[in-house]
C-alpha positions as CSV (number, residue, x, y, z in Angstrom):
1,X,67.5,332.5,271.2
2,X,68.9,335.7,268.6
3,X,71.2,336.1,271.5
4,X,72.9,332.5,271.7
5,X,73.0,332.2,268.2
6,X,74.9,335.5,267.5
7,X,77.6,334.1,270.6
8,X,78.0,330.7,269.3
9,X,78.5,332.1,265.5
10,X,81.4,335.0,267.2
11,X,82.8,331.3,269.3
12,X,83.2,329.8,266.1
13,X,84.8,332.9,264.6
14,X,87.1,333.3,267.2
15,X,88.3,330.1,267.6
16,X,88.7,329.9,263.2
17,X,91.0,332.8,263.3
18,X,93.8,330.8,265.5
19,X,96.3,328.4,263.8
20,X,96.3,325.9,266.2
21,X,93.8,322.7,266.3
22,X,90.9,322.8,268.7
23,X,90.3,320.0,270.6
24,X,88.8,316.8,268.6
25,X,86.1,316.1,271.0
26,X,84.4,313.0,269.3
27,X,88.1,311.3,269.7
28,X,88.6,312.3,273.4
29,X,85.8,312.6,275.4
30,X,85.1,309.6,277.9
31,X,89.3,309.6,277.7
32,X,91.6,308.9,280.4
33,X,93.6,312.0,281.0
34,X,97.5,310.8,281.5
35,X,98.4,310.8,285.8
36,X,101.7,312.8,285.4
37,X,103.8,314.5,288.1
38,X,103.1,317.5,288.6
39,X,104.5,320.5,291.1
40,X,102.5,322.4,293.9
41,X,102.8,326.3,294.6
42,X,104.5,324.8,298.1
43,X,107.3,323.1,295.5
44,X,106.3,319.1,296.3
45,X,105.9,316.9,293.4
46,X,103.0,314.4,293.2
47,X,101.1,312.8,290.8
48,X,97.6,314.3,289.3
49,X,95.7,311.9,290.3
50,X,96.5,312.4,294.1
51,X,94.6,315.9,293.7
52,X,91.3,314.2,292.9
53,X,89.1,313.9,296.2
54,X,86.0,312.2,295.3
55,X,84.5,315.0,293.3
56,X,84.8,316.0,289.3
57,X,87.5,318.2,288.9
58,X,87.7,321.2,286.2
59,X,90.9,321.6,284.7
60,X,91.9,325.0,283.2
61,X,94.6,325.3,281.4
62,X,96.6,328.7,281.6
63,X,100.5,330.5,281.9
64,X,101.3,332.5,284.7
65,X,103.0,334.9,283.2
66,X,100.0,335.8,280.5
67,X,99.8,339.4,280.4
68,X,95.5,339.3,279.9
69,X,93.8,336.3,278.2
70,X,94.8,333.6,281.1
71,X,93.6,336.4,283.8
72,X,90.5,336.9,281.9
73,X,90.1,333.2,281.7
74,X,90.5,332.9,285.5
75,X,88.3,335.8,286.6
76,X,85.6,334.8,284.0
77,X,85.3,331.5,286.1
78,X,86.2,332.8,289.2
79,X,82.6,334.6,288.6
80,X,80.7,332.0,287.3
81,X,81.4,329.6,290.3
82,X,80.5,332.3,292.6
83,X,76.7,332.1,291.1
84,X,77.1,328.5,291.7
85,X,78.8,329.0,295.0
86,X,81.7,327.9,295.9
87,X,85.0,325.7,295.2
88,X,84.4,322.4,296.3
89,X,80.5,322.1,296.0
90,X,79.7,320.6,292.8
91,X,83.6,320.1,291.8
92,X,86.9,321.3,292.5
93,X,89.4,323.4,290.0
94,X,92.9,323.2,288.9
95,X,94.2,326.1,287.3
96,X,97.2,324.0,284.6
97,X,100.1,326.0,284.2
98,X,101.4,324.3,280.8
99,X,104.5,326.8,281.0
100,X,107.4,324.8,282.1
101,X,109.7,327.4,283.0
102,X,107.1,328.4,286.5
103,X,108.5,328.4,289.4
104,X,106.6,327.8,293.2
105,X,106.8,331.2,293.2
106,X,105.0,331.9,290.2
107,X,102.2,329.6,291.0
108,X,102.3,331.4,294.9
109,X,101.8,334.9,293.8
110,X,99.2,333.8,290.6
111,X,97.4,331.8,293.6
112,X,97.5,335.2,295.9
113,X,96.4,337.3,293.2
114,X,92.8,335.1,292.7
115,X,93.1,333.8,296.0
116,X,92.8,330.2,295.6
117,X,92.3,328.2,298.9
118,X,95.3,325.8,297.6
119,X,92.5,322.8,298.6
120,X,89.3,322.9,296.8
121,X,91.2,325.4,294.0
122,X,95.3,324.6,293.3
123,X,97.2,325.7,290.4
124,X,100.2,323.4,289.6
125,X,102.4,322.8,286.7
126,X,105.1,319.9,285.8
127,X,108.0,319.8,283.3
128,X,108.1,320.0,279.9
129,X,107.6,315.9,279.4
130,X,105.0,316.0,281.9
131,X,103.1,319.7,280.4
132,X,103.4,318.2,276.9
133,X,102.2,314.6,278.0
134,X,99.2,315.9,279.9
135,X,97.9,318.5,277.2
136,X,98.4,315.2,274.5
137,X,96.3,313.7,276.7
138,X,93.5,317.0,276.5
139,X,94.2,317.5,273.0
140,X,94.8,320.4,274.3
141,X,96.9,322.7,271.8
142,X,98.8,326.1,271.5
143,X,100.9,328.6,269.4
144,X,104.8,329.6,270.9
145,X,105.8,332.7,270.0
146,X,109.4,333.1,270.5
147,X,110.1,336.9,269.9
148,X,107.3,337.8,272.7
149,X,107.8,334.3,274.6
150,X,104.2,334.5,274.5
151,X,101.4,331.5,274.3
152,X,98.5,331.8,271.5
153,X,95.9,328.9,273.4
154,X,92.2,328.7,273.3
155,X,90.1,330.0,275.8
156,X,89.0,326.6,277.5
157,X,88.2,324.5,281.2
158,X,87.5,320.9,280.7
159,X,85.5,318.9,283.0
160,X,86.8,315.2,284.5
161,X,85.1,312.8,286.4
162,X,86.3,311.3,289.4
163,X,88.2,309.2,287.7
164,X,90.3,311.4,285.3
165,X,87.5,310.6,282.2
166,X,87.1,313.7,279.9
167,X,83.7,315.0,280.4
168,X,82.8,318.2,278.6
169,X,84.5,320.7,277.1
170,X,83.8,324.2,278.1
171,X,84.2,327.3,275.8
172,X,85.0,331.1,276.6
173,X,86.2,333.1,278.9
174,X,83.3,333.0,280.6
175,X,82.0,329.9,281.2
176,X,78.2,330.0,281.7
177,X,77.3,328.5,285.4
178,X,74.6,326.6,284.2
179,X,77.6,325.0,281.7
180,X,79.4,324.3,284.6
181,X,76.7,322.6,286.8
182,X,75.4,320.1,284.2
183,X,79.0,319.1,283.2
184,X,79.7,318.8,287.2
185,X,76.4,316.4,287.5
186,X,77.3,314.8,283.9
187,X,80.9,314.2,285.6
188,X,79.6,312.9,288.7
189,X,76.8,310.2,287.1
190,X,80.2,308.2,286.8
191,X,80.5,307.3,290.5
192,X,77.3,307.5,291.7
193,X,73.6,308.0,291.2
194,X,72.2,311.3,290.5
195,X,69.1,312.4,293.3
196,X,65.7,312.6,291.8
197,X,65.9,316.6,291.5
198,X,69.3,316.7,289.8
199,X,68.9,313.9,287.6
200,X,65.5,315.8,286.2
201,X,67.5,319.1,286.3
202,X,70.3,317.6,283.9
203,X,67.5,315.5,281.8
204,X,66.0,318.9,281.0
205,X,69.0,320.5,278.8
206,X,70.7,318.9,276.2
207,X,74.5,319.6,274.8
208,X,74.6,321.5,271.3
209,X,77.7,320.9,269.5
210,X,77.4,323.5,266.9
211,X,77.2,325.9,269.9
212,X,79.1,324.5,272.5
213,X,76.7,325.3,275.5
214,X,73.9,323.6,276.5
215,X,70.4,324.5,275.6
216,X,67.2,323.7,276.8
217,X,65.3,320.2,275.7
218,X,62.2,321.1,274.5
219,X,61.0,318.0,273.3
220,X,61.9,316.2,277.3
221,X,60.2,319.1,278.7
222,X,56.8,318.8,276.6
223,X,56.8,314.9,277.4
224,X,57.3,315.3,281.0
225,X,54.5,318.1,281.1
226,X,52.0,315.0,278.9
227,X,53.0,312.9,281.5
228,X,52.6,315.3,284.5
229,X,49.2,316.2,282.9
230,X,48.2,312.5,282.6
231,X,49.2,311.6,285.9
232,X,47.0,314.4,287.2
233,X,43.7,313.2,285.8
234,X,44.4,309.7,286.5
235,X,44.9,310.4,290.3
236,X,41.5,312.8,289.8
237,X,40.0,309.6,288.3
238,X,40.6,306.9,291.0
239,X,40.3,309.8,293.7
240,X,36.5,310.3,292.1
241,X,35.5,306.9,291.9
242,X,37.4,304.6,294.4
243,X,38.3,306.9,297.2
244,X,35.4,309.9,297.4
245,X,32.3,309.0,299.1
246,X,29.0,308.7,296.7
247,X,26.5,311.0,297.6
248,X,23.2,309.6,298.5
249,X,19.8,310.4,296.8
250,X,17.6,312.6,298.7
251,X,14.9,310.9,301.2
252,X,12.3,313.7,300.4
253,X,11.6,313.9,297.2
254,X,9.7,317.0,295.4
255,X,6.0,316.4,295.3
256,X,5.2,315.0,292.0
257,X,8.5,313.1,291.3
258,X,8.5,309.4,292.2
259,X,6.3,309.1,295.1
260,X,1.9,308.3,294.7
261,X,-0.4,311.5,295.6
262,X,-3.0,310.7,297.8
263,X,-5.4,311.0,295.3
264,X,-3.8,307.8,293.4
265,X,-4.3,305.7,296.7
C-alpha cells in the first residue's frame, strides 16, 4: 500500500512539473477518437479505423526520432505485454508517431529495432492535419522545442474499444500488466459479454483516479466472500435435511431404556 502511494504521489509530481495539459479525462473518455489517414511503415495510406480487427486496440503515442523517453515508453510496454503474453491476445498496439516530418523509413527501422510484427503491433503516423486532428481527438498534448527539435509529451498509452471509444488512460513508462488487462476487458465489454471468470476478475479491482492504476475492491471482495460463505451453509442445509438419508433408531435397545424387564411382566 506505502508502495503505491509513494508511485502515484512521484506520478503526480512528474506529470505537475511539465507545461503542457494532461489529458481531461472526465471530458473524453467514452469519446470517439477522429478516423484520420494515416501512413504505414510499407508507405500506403489508409484510414485508422481500417487497423482495428475486432479487438481493443492501445494507442501509444511516441516520435521516432526521441533520443530516450519514447524508447523507454516502448520497452516499458514491450515488457508488460510479455507478462500478459503476447500482441494480439487481449488487444492489439499502435505505436502513434505524432511527428509529421517521419518517413516509411523511420517507422521501418523504429519497427526493426522493437520488432513489431507490423499486424498485431504497427507503428504509423499521418500529416500534420491528420497528427494534430487525431491527438485533438486524445487530448493528447505536447511541448516543441525548436532549438533541439525535440518533443516534451507525457508518458502515456490509451486504451480504445473496438469501436474507436476512449477507454482508459494509462500512466508511466511502464504500464502495470494488470492496468493493461482490465482496461483490455473494460474495452472489450463494448462488443460483447465478458465470460464468468473475467467478468469476476475485472468486478474485483476498481479504477483510482487520484492514482491512476487500479486497485483492489475491497468492499466487492468481502461481499462476494458473505455470499460465497452463505451459499455454503445453505447447500450444507438442504444437503442435511432433504438429500442425506435419516439414520434410523437402533432395534436393540440398552437394557433398562424403553423396553419392560421380565420382572414387570
Amino acid at each position: 500500500m506505502k508502495r503505491t502511494l509513494l508511485s502515484a504521489a512521484a506520478l503526480l509530481l512528474s506529470l505537475s512539473l511539465h507545461a503542457y495539459p494532461m489529458p481531461r479525462e472526465n471530458d473524453f473518455l467514452n469519446q470517439k477518437i477522429a478516423d484520420v489517414k494515416v501512413m504505414t511503415m510499407d508507405g500506403q495510406w489508409t484510414t485508422l479505423s481500417s487497423l482495428f480487427k475486432g479487438k481493443p486496440i492501445l494507442i501509444s503515442p511516441i516520435y521516432t526520432r526521441c533520443p530516450k523517453a519514447c524508447s523507454v515508453i516502448t520497452a516499458g510496454l514491450e515488457s508488460s505485454i510479455a507478462e500478459l503474453g503476447k500482441p494480439g491476445e487481449d488487444f492489439t498496439v499502435v505505436t502513434f508517431s505524432f511527428d509529421h516530418h517521419d518517413q516509411a523509413s523511420d517507422l521501418q527501422n523504429f519497427a526493426s529495432r522493437w520488432e513489431m510484427d507490423n499486424d498485431n503491433w504497427r507503428i504509423i503516423s499521418s500529416d500534420s492535419v491528420g497528427v494534430q486532428t487525431l491527438l485533438g481527438s486524445l487530448d493528447f498534448h505536447y511541448d516543441y522545442d525548436s532549438i533541439s527539435g525535440q518533443y516534451e509529451h507525457p508518458n502515456i498509452v490509451i486504451m480504445l474499444s473496438t469501436s474507436g471509444r476512449i477507454m482508459q488512460y494509462i500512466y508511466g513508462m511502464t504500464p502495470k500488466p494488470r492496468d493493461l488487462k482490465l482496461a483490455a476487458l473494460n474495452a472489450k465489454r463494448e462488443q460483447t459479454t465478458l465470460g464468468v471468470v473475467e467478468g469476476l476478475y475485472l468486478k474485483c479491482f476498481q479504477y483510482n483516479p487520484a492514482t491512476k492504476t487500479y486497485m483492489i475492491d475491497w468492499s466487492f471482495l468481502i461481499q462476494l466472500s458473505a455470499g460465497l460463505i452463505m451459499m455454503a451453509f445453505g447447500c450444507a442445509f438442504v444437503l442435511k435435511y432433504f438429500f442425506l438419508p435419516i439414520p434410523k433408531a437402533s432395534v436393540n435397545n440398552p437394557a433398562g431404556e424403553g423396553s419392560p424387564s421380565n420382572e414387570d411382566q
